[in-house]
N, C-alpha and C positions, 0 to 999 in steps of 0.2 A: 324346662321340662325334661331334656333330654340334657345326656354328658358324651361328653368323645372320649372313645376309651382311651385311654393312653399310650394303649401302642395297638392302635390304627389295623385291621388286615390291610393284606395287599387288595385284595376284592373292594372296600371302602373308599380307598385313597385312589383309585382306579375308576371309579363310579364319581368322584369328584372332581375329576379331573378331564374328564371327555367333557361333557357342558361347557367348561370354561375354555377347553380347546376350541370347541367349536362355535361359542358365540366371538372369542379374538379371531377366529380365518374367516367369520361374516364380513366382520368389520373392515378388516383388511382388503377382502375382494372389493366390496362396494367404493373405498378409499382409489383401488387402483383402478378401478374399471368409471366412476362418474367425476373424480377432481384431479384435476392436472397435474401432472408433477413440477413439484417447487426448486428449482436448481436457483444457486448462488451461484454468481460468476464473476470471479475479483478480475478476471480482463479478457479481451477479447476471443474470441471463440474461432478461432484461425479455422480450422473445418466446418465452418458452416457454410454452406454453398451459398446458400439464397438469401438475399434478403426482403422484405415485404413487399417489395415490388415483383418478386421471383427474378430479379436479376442478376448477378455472381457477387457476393461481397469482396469489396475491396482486397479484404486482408489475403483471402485465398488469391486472387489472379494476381498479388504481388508476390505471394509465396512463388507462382508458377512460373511467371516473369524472372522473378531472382534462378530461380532452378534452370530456366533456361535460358538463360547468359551466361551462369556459372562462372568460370574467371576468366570470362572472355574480357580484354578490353573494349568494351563501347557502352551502349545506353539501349532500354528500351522504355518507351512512352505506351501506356494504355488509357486510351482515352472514350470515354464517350459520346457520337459524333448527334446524340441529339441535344445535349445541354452543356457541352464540354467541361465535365467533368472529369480530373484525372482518376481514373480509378487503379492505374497501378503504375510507376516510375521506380527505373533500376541505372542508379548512376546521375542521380537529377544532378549534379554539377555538370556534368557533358550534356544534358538533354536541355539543360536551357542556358548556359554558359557558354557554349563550343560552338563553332559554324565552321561550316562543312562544304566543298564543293558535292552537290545532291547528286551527279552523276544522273543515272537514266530515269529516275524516279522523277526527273525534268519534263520527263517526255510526255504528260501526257498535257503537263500546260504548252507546251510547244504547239501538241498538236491542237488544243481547244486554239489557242492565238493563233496559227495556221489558219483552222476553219474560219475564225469571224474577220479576217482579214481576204478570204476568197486566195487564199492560195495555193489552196487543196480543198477540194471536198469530198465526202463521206466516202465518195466513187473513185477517188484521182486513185492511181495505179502508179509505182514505180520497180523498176526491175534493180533488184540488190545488185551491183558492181563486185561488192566484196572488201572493197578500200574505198576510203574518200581520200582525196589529195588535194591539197591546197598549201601551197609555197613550203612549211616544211611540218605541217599537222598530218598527220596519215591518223585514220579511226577506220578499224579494222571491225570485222562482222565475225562473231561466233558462231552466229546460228547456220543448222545445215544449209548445205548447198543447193542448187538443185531447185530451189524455188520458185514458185511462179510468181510476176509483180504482185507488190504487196500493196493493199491500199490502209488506211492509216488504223483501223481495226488492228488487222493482223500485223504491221510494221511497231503496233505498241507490244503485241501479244511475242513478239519475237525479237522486241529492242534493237529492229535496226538502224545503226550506227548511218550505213547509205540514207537512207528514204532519212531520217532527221535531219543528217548535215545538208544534204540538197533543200530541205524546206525550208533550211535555217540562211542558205545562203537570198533568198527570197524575202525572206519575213524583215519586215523593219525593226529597226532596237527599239526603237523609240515607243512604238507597238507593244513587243513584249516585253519591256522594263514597264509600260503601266498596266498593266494586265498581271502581272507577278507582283506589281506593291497594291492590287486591287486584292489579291489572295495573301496579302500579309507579311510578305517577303521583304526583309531590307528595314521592317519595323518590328519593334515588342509586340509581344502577342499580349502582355496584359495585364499576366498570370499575376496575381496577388501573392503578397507575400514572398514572392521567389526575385529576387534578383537577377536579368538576364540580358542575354547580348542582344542586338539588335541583326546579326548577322549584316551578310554586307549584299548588297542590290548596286555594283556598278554602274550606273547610265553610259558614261560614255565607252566602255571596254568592250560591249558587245559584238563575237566573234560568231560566224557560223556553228563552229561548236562548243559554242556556247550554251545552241538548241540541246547540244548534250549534256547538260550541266558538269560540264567542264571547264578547270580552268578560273581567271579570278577575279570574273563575274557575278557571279554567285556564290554566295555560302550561304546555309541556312544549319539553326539548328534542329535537333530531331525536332521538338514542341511545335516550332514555326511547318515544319512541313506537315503533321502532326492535325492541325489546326487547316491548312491549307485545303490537304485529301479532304477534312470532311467535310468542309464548302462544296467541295464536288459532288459531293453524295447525299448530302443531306435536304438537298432545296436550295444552295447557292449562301446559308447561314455562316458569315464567318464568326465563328465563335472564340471567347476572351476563357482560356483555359481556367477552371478552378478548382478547388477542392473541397466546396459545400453545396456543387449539385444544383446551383442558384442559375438558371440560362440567362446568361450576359450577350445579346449580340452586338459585334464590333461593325458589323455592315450584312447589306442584303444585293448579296450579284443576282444577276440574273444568269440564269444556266436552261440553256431551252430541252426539249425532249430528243430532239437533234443530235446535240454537243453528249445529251448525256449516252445515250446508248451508244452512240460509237468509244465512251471510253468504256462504258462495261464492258462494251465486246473486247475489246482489247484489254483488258485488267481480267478479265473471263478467261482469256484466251490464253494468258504467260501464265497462271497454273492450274490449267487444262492438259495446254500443249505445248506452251512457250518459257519461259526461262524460267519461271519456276515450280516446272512441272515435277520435279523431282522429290519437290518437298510434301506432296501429297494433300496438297489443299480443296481440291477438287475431290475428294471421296470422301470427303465430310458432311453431314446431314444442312449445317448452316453452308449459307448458297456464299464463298469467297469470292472476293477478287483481289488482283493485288500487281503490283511494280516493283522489280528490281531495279536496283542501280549499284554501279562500279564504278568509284571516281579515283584520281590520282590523288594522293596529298600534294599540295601545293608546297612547291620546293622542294619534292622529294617523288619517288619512285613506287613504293609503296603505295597498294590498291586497298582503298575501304569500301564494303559494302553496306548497302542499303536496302530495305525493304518499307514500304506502307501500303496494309493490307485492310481490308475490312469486309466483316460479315455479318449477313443482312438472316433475317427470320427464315427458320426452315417453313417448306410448304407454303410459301408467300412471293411473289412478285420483289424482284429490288427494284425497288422505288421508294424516296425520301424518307418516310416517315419507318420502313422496314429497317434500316442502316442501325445495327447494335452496336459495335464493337468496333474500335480502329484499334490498330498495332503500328507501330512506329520502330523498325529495331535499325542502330547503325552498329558498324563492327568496323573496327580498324583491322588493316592487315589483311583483310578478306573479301570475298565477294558479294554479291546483289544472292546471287543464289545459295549462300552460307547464310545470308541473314531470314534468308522464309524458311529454310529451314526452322531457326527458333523458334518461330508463331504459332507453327502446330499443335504443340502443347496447349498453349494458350485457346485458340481458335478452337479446340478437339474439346476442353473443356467447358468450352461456351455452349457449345453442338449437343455434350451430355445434359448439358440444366433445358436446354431450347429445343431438344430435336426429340422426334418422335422417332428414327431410322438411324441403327448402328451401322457403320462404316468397317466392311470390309473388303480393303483394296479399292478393285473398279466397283467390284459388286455390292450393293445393297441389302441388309439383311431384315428383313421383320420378322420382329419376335411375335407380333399377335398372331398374323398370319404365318406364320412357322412355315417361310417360304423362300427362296430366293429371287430377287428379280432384277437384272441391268437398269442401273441409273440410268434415262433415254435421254436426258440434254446428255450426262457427261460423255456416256455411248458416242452419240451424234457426234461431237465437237471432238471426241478420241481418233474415232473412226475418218474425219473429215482432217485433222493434220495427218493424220496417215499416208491417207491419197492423196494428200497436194504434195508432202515433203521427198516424197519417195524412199527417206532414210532421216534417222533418228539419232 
């Protein structure tokens, strides 16, 4: 009935073209606002924090893990201490290949085999000398002077060399070499698929400081101590490390309410107050603990350090079933307090996916309430090595 003219006004062509504008930006709206968006992805998605469990994906805590080792020589193990699942390894040849004398990171099996052998309890009090001496071993004390006796809480929170080697001269071997191969030490942890040493569990070598994991008594590798800490914290579970998230248990200890709180307080207490307060673990929204260690290499001169750390649910109780995250870092060349240094990362990023409260410094910030307010454990435990040490 009708014809288009052939050369169209501008007004016409204008008039036909609004409608059709405006019924493609309906469609489009409705497209973005009620169905999902469709993304391809030929490999894995390195920045994605979470995965459906809202827990850190793998691939990120390995990126963070690599970043902070950087080209340090050693290894770090990240594991998780409810299904021993690796979720992130940096140097897996040393982490399950190498064994190591574990230096102070010993200390806190010393002090559990101490307590269930009655030859210290939760109370016993000793006064740091400064040196231990014994025929031609001398183990020297870093931490300030000035102290009042330590009882084994605070003697873990401030790794004294004294109060160890006196327990260690007490405690029988025989004792703690089965008490250490009950925590995995001296055997493979399990791990599928990986190839690894067994470290070495001496029986008859066992020396006083030996309580310090000194010396060539012990060696363990990172995975084996790794696997150890989280029997401690998780319910007494020794678990068979993996990489499909499958919970394998190797044994079931028994760890009373006793045993356990005296090592929090003391794994509380070294980065609160104690050796590795430096590294800032304690101003973190997830609730840390953690052990330094500083061992000699065996036949040589040179100090490696150690760290095994773990952090439990913010705004939650630590206790068993709370325990998220272990870290495991050893460093050749350096110290206990060099190695918690590197967890922060790690540990800071867990706090961001888990925590409700951003960290700064001592003090605590929330954003809802657009407030300041002092952490009151860390306050308390700040303010309480203050007054005991008298200097810093």
């Amino acid at each position: 009935m009708f014809g288009l003219a052939k050369k169209p006004t501008p007004g016409l062509v204008l008039l036909l073209l609004i409608p059709a504008f405006l019924i493609l930006s309906y469609f489009s709206l409705a497209h973005s606002t009620n169905a999902p968006e469709r993304i391809t992805q030929t490999e894995p998605r390195l920045n994605a924090d979470l995965d459906h469990d809202g827990q850190l994906k793998n691939e990120n805590l390995q990126a963070i893990a690599a970043a902070a080792l950087g080209g340090r020589d050693g290894a770090i193990v990240v594991l998780d201490p409810q299904t021993g699942l690796i979720r992130a390894v940096v140097n897996a040849e040393l982490a399950f290949k190498s064994a190591f004398p574990p230096g102070s990171t010993i200390k806190a099996f010393t002090a559990l085999a101490a307590l269930r052998a009655g030859v210290i309890t939760e109370d016993t009090r000793i006064r740091c000398r400064r040196r231990y001496k014994r025929d031609d071993v001398i183990d020297a004390c870093v931490h300030p002077r000035k102290l009042p006796p330590f009882n084994p809480a605070e003697a873990l929170a401030y790794s004294c060399n004294y109060f160890f080697t006196t327990i260690g001269e007490r405690l029988d071997g025989g004792t703690f070499v089965q008490l250490l191969h009950e925590f995995g030490f001296g055997r493979p942890t399990g791990i599928e698929g990986q190839s690894e040493t067994s470290g070495v569990l001496a029986r008859g070598r066992f020396q006083p400081q030996s309580a310090l994991g000194e010396g060539p008594f012990l060696q363990v590798t990172p995975v084996q101590l790794a696997t150890a800490y989280a029997a401690l914290f998780n319910g007494g579970i020794l678990l068979k490390p993996n990489f499909d998230g499958v919970r394998k248990v190797r044994a079931q200890l028994l760890i009373d309410d006793k045993e356990r709180s005296m090592l929090l307080d003391g794994m509380r207490g070294a980065v609160t107050f104690g050796t590795a307060e430096k590294a800032g673990l304690d101003s973190l929204p997830a609730y840390v603990i953690g052990k330094t260690g500083t061992s000699t290499q065996l036949g040589g001169f040179r100090t490696q350090g150690w760290f095994a750390g773990i952090a439990f649910e913010p705004d939650a109780p630590p206790d068993p079933e709370n325990a998220q995250l272990l870290v495991v870092v050893y460093l050749k060349n350096a110290h206990g307090s060099d190695a918690a240094k590197l967890v922060r990362p790690i540990f800071e990023e867990v706090s961001k996916k888990l925590g409700k409260e951003w960290p700064i410094g001592a003090i605590v910030f929330k954003p809802k309430e657009a407030q300041f307010e002092l952490a009151p454990q860390t306050a308390q435990m700040w303010l309480k090595a203050r007054s005991d040490s008298h200097e810093i």
